[in-house]
N, C-alpha and C positions, 0 to 999 in steps of 0.2 A: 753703225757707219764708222767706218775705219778715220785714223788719224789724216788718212792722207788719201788725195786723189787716188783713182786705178793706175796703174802702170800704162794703160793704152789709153790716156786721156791725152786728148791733141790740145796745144796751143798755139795759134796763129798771132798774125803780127798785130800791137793794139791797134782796137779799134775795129777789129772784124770780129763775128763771130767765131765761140770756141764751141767745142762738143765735147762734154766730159762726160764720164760715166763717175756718176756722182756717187762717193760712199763715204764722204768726209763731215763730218762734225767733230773735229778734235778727239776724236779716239772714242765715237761708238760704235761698237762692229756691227758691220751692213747685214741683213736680210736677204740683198740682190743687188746685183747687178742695173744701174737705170743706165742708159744712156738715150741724153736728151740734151738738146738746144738752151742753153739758159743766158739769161743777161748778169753779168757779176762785174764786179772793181779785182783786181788785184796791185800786190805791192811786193817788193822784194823784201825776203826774209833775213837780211842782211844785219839788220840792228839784233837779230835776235843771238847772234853769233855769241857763243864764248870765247872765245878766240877771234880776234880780228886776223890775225893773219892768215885763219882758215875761215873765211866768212862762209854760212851756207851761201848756198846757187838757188834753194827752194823762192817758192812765192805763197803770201797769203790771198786767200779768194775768199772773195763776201757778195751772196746777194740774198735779198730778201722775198721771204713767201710771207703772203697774207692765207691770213686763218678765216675763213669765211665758216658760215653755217650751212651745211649741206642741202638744207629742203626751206631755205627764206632766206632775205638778201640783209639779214644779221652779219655784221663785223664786228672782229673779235679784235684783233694786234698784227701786225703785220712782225714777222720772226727776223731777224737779223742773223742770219747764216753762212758760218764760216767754216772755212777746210782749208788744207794743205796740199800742194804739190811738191814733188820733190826733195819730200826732209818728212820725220815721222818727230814731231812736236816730244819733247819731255815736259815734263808736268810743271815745272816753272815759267818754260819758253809757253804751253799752252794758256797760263794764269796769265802771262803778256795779254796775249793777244786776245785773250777775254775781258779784262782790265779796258784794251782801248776800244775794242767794242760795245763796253758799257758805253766808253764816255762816249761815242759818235752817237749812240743811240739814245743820249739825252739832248746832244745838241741836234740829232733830228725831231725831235718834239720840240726843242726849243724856237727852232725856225716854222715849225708847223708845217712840217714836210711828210707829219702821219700822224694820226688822232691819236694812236696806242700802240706802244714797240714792245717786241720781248728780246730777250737776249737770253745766252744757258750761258750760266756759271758751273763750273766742276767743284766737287767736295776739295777735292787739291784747289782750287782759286781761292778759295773760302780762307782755307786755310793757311795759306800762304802771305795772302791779300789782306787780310778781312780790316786793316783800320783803313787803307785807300779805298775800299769798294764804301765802307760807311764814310769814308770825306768825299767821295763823289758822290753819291746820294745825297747828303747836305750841300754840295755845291748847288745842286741842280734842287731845292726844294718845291721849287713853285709847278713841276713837272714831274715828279716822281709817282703822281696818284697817276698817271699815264702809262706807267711802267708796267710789265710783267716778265717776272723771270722764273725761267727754269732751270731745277736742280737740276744733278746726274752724278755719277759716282760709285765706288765699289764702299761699302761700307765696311768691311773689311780690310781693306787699304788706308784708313781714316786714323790721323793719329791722334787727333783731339776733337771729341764729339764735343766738346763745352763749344770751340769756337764756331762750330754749324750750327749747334743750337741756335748759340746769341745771335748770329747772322739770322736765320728763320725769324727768331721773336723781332728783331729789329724789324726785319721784312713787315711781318704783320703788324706792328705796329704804326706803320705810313700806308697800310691798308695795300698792300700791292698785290694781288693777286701772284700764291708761289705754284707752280705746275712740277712733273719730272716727269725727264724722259726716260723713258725705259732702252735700255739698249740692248737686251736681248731678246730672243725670238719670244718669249712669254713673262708675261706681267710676275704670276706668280714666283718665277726664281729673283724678282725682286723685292720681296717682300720684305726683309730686315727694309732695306732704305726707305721703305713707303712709311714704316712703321715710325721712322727715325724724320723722315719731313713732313707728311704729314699734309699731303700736296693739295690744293684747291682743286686741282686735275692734272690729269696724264697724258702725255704724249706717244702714241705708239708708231711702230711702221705700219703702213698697208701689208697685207698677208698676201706674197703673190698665187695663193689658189683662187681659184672660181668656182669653189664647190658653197653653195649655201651654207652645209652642215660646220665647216671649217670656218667659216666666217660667224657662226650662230655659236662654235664652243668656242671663239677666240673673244668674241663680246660677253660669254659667261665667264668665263676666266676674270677677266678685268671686272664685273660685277662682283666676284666670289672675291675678291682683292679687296672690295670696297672702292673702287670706281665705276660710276653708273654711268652709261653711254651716252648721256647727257653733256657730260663732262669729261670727254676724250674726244683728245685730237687723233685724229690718223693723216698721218704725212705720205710722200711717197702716190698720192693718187695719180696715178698717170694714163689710165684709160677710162673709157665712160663705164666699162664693166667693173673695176674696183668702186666706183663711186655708184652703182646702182647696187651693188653689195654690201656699203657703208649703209648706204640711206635703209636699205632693205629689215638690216638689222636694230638701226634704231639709233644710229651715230650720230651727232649734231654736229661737229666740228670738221674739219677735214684743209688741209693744205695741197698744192701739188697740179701739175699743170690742165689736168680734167676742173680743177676749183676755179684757177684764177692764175697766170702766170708769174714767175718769178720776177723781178726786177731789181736792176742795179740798183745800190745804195745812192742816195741822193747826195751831191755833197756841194757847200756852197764855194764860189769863184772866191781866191787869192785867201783862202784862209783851210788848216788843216789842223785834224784833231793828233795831239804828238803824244802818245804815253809811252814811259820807256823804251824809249828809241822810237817804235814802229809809228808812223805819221800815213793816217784816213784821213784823206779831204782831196780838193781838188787839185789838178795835174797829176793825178796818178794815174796808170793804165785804166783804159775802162775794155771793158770788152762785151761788148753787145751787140 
């Protein structure tokens, strides 16, 4: 899923609904093309600027997918999911805006506005970040076994594996369940990263064929990885025919509007989460 919205993504005025063609999670490249109806928050990308006197025009957009179990009424975390319109995030501007998505996504366990959140941090967030994401995590200690987050990352691009390390071990040591996403089209050209986090489980796309065999070598692939179908999500489910293809091969997890629909981030009246400029909470556009 690409850094940033499609080009042909509409925005209407707040408060009506938008129809985007969704390919954004901060810079993983998309699979395909969705376009579909969803409820999300946005905010203007304006703190994110270098430059004040050329502030971006972009906007950030967040909403969240519940992880359900495909064949029983098993909850997993509901995901906190964000992308860009308008502006292609640099890897500092994206460590922002994942930074204040953690913190919204402690003070929505903190209000008890979801049993269990995840968020994706990038190898660059890690790295950049890594003593504020461990003093939020201690802010929020009495909620962190709530948490779960997912890696992503080029491992190749990484310029201090000590600081991902110690970020991981921290991780599992407050016991938080750690996932990765995969963001390209097969597990296996991820391999170095798998190796290097080490993931409780994995996040893939839906596979837009309808062929059995395609979907039966795309669940060995990720077995031959070392991720057992038990323990992969597949996102992207958007017809009844990819989710009788999930279930068929033996998938437990699965996100995406055939599971359960997306929905706005929840955010409480006269109070707003502020991290380095950018401010989640309420009065902000919603669009739903």
């Amino acid at each position: 899923m690409s850094g940033h919205a499609a080009a042909d993504s509409t925005v209407q005025t707040p408060g009506e609904t938008i129809r985007i063609a969704v390919q954004g999670l901060l810079g993983d490249p998309a699979s395909g093309r969705i376009h579909k109806v969803i409820s999300a928050r946005r905010w203007s990308a304006r703190p994110l600027s270098k430059d004040p006197s050329r502030p971006i025009e972009g906007i950030v957009c967040a909403t969240v997918w519940p992880t359900r179990a495909l064949n029983s009424d098993e909850r997993w975390f509901d995901e906190i999911y964000v992308w860009t319109e308008g502006f292609r995030p640099s890897t500092t501007q994206r460590a922002r805006i994942q930074s204040t998505t953690l913190e919204s996504a402690f003070q929505m366990l903190e209000r008890e506005q979801v049993d269990r959140v995840g968020v994706t941090l990038s190898f660059g967030t890690v790295e950049r970040f890594l003593d504020r994401l461990v003093e939020s995590f201690e802010s929020h200690a009495l909620v962190t076994h709530r948490m779960v987050v997912l890696m992503r990352g080029s491992v190749a691009r990484l310029r201090s594996r000590y600081r991902l390390r110690a970020f991981i071990h921290y991780l599992r040591r407050l016991h938080i369940p750690i996932g990765y996403r995969v963001a390209t089209p097969g597990i296996t050209m991820e391999l170095k990263a798998f190796d290097l986090v080490q993931p409780d489980f994995a996040q893939l796309h839906a596979p837009n064929s309808s062929r059995t065999e395609f979907w039966e070598d795309f669940a060995l692939e990720a077995r031959v990885a070392g991720v057992g179908t038990e323990w992969m999500i597949i996102a992207g489910l958007e017809s009844g025919q990819q989710l009788a293809m999930a279930r068929q091969v033996g998938i437990r997890f699965g996100q995406g509007s055939a599971v359960r629909p997306a929905y706005a981030p929840i955010t409480a009246a006269r109070r707003k989460t502020s991290v380095h400029g950018l401010q989640f909470g309420s009065g902000d556009q919603i669009l739903d």
